[in-house]
Structures are given as C-alpha cells and as structure tokens.
N, C-alpha and C positions, 0 to 999 in steps of 0.2 A: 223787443224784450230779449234781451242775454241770459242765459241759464250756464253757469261754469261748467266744463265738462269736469268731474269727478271719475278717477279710473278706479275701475273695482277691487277689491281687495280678493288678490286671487287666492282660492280655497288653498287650504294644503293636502297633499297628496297625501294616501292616509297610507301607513309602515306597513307591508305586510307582514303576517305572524312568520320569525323563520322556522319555525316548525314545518312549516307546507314546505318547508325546501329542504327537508330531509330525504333520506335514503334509507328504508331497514330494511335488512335481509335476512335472513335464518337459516342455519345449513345444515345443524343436526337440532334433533331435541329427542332426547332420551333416561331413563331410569338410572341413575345410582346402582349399583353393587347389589343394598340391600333393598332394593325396592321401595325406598321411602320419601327420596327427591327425584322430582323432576327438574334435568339439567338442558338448559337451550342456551345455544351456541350462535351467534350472529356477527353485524357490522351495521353500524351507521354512520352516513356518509349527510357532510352537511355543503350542499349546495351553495348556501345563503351567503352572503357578504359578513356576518355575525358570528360570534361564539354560542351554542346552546348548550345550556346546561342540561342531562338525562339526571330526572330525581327520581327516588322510589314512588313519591303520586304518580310518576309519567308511566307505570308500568303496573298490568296485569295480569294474573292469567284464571279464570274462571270457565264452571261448567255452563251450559246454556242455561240452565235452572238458576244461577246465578250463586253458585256459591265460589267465593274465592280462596285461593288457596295462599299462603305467608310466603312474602320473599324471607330465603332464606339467607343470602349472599350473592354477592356479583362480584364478579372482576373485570373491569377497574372495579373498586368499590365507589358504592351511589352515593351521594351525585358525582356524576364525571361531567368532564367536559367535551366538544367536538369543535373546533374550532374552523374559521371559515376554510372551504375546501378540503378541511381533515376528512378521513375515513378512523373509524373508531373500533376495533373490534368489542366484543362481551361476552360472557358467561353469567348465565342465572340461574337461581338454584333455587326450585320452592317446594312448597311441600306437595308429596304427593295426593291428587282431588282423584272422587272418588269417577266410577263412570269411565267411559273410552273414547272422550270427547272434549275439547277445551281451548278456550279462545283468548290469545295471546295479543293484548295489546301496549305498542310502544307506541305513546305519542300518539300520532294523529294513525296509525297502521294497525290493522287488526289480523290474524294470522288465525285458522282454523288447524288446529293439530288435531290428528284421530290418533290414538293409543291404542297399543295392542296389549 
C-alpha cells in the first residue's frame, strides 16, 4: 500500500501588537498656573518595525475610585504618529481630578502619580 506523503501547511506566525514594543516615559507632571490642569510631560519611543498611531482612547488619567478626568489638549495634537525607531516627545493637559492620587495610562503603560 502507497499513502502520498502530503507536506503540512505551515501555520502562520501570528504579528505581534507593536504596542508591546513601545517605550513611555514621563518626566514632569504638574498644575497649571491656576490650578485647574493637570499638565504631564513625556516621550514614546517605538521599538517596533511599524508606525503607531497614539489616539485620545490610548490615553488616560483617573482616580483609583475611578473617576476620569477630560483630556484637555496635547502636543503634537491626538492622534500623532511615532514611527519605526522614532522617539516621540508630548504634553497633556486634563482637567484637574479631585484627591492626590491618579493613574496615568498610555497604551499598554500605567504610571502611578501622587499629587501634592
């Protein structure tokens, strides 16, 4: 008995998200003048072989009780782009939440800020 050999159909490798192959950092995050924004200051750096795009969904900043607070503005203004191997600086501006406590997240990165 002959049985043809048949070669398998090899699986495909599946894409990884290039979000995991980001970089954020953060280097100031502070109050406005009159005390009614809170402005954070950073850089994302894109690893990845790809362009990513940062859109206002990708970004938060809330209390732990979960209340969030309005972006107000960014620069670049949202969505920007970071291109492969770019580094990206930013500024955000939201309104100021209440409490002295609040969780910043870009993307796949979460940031713990205590407020004074």
């Amino acid at each position: 008995v002959s049985v043809p050999y048949k070669t398998p159909t090899p699986k495909p490798t599946p894409t990884p998200d290039p979000r995991t192959k980001l970089v954020v950092q953060i280097t100031q995050a502070y109050f406005n003048t009159e005390q009614t924004e809170m402005i954070i200051v950073g850089g994302v750096g894109n690893t990845s072989g790809v362009p990513v795009s940062i859109n206002a969904s990708d970004i938060s900043l809330g209390t732990p009780d979960g209340t969030f607070a309005a972006i107000r503005g960014s620069e670049p203004p949202l969505p920007f782009n970071v291109g492969p191997g770019q580094t990206q600086s930013f500024s955000l501006r939201f309104s100021r939440l209440p409490g002295a406590s609040a969780i910043l997240k870009v993307l796949l990165s979460s940031f713990q800020l205590n407020m004074q």
